[in-house]
Backbone bond lengths (Angstrom), bond angles and torsions (degrees), N, CA, C in turn:
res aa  C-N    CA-C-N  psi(-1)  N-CA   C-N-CA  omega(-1)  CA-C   N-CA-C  phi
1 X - - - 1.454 - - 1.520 108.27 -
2 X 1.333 118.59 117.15 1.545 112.01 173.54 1.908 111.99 -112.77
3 X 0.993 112.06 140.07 1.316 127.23 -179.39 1.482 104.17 -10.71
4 X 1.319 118.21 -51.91 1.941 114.35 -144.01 1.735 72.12 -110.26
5 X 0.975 128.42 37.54 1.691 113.55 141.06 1.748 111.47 -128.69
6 X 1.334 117.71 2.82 1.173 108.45 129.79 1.423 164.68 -109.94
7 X 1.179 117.40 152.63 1.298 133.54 -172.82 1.773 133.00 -99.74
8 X 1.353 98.58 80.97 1.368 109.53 -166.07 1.902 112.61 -42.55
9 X 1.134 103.63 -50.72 1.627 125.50 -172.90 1.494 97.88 -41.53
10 X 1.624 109.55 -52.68 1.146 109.69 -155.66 1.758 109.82 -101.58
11 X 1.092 105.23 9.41 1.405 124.80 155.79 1.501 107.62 -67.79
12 X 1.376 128.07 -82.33 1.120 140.67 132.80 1.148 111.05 48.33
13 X 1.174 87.22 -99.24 1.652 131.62 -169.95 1.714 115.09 -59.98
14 X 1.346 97.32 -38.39 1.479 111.92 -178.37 1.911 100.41 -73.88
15 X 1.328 93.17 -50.02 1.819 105.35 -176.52 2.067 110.79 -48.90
16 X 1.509 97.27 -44.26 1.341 99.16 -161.64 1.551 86.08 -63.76
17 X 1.163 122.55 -60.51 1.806 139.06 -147.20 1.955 75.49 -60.43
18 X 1.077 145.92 -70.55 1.182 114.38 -172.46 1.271 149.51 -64.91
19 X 1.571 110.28 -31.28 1.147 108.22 148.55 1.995 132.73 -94.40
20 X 1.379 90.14 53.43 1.684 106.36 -173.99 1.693 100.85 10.32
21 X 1.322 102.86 80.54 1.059 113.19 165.52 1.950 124.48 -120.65
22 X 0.866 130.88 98.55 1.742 133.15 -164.45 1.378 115.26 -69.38
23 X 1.374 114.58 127.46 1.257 133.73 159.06 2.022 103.74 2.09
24 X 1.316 91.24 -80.28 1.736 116.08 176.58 1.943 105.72 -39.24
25 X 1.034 106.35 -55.37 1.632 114.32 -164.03 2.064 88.85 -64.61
26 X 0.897 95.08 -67.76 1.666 105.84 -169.35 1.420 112.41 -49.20
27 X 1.425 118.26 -29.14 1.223 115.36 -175.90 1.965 120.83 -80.57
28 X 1.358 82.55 -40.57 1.721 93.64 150.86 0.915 139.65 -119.75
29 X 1.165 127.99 22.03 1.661 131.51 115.96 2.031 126.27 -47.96
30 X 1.225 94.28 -25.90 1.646 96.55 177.36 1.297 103.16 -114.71
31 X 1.437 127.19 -2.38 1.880 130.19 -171.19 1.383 114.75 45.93
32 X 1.476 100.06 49.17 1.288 119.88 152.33 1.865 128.61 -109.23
33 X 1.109 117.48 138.43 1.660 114.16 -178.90 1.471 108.73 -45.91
34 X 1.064 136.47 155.42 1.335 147.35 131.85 1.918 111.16 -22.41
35 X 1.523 103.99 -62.68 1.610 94.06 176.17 1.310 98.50 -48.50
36 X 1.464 123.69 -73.13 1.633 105.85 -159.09 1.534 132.17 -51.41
37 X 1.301 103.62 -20.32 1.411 112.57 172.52 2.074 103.33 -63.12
38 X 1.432 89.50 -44.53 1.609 85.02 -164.80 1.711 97.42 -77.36
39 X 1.655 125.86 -15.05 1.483 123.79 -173.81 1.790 101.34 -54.80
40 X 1.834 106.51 -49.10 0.945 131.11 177.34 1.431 128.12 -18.19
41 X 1.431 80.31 -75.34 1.594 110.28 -174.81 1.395 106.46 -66.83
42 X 1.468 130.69 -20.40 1.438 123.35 -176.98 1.446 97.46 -91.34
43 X 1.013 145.47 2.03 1.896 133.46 -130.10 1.549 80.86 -140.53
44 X 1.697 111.96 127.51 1.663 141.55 169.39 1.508 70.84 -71.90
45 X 1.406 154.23 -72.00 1.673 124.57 -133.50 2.087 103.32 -115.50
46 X 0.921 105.49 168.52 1.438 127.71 -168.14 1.189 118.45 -113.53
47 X 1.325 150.18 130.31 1.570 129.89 176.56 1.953 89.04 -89.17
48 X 1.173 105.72 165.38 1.538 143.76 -179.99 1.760 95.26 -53.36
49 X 1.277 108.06 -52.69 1.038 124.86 -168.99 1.982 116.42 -56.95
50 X 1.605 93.46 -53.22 1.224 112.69 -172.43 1.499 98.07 -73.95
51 X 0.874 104.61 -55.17 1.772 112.47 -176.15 1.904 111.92 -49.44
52 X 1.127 109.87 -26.37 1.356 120.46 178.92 2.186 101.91 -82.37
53 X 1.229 101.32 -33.03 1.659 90.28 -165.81 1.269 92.28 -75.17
54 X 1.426 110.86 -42.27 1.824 118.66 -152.96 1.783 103.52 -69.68
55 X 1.169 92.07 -35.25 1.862 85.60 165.83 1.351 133.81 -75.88
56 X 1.471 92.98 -35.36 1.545 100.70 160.36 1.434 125.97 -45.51
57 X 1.287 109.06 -62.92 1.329 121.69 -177.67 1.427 106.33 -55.99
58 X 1.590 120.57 -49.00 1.752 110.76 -165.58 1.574 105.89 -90.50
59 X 1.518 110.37 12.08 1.569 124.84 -176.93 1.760 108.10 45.84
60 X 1.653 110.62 46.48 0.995 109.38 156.58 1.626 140.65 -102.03
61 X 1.186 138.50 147.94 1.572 114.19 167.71 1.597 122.96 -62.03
62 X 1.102 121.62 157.53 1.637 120.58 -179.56 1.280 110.07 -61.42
63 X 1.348 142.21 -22.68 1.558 155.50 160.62 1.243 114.31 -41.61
64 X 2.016 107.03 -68.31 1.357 100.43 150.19 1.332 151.04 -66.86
65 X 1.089 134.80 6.64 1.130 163.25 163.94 1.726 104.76 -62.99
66 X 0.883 105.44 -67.77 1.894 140.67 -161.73 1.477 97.70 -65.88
67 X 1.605 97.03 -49.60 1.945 107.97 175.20 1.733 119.14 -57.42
68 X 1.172 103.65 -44.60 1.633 113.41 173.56 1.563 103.51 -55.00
69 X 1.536 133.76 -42.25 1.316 127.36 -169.04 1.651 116.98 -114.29
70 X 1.487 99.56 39.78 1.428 81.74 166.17 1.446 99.28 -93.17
71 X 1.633 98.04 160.00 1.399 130.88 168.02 2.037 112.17 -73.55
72 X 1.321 78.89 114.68 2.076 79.05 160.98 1.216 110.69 -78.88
């Protein structure tokens, strides 16, 4: 897996849709806005920061995380 074949957004995106989790719930659940949730979800990169809550919360490692968005 190298960096520029993943896709954080669509990690994301893939993560929420499985654990039916909404834009709205996630954003205050982590005390983040709604935009940033949706900045998120559009954005190939992640800050350090975000990537640390969002795993927290779905109690994943950053590996798995990274695995949900690679690019074919």
């Amino acid at each position: 897996m190298r960096i520029a074949d993943i896709n954080a957004g669509k990690a994301l995106k893939v993560l929420m849709a499985k654990r039916e989790v909404s834009r709205e719930k996630l954003a205050f659940d982590l005390g983040l806005s709604t935009v940033t949730i949706s900045t998120l979800r559009n954005s190939k990169l992640i800050s350090g920061s975000s990537l640390v809550k969002i795993c927290d919360y779905f109690n994943l490692k950053a590996s798995e995380f990274f695995k949900l968005g690679e690019e074919e």
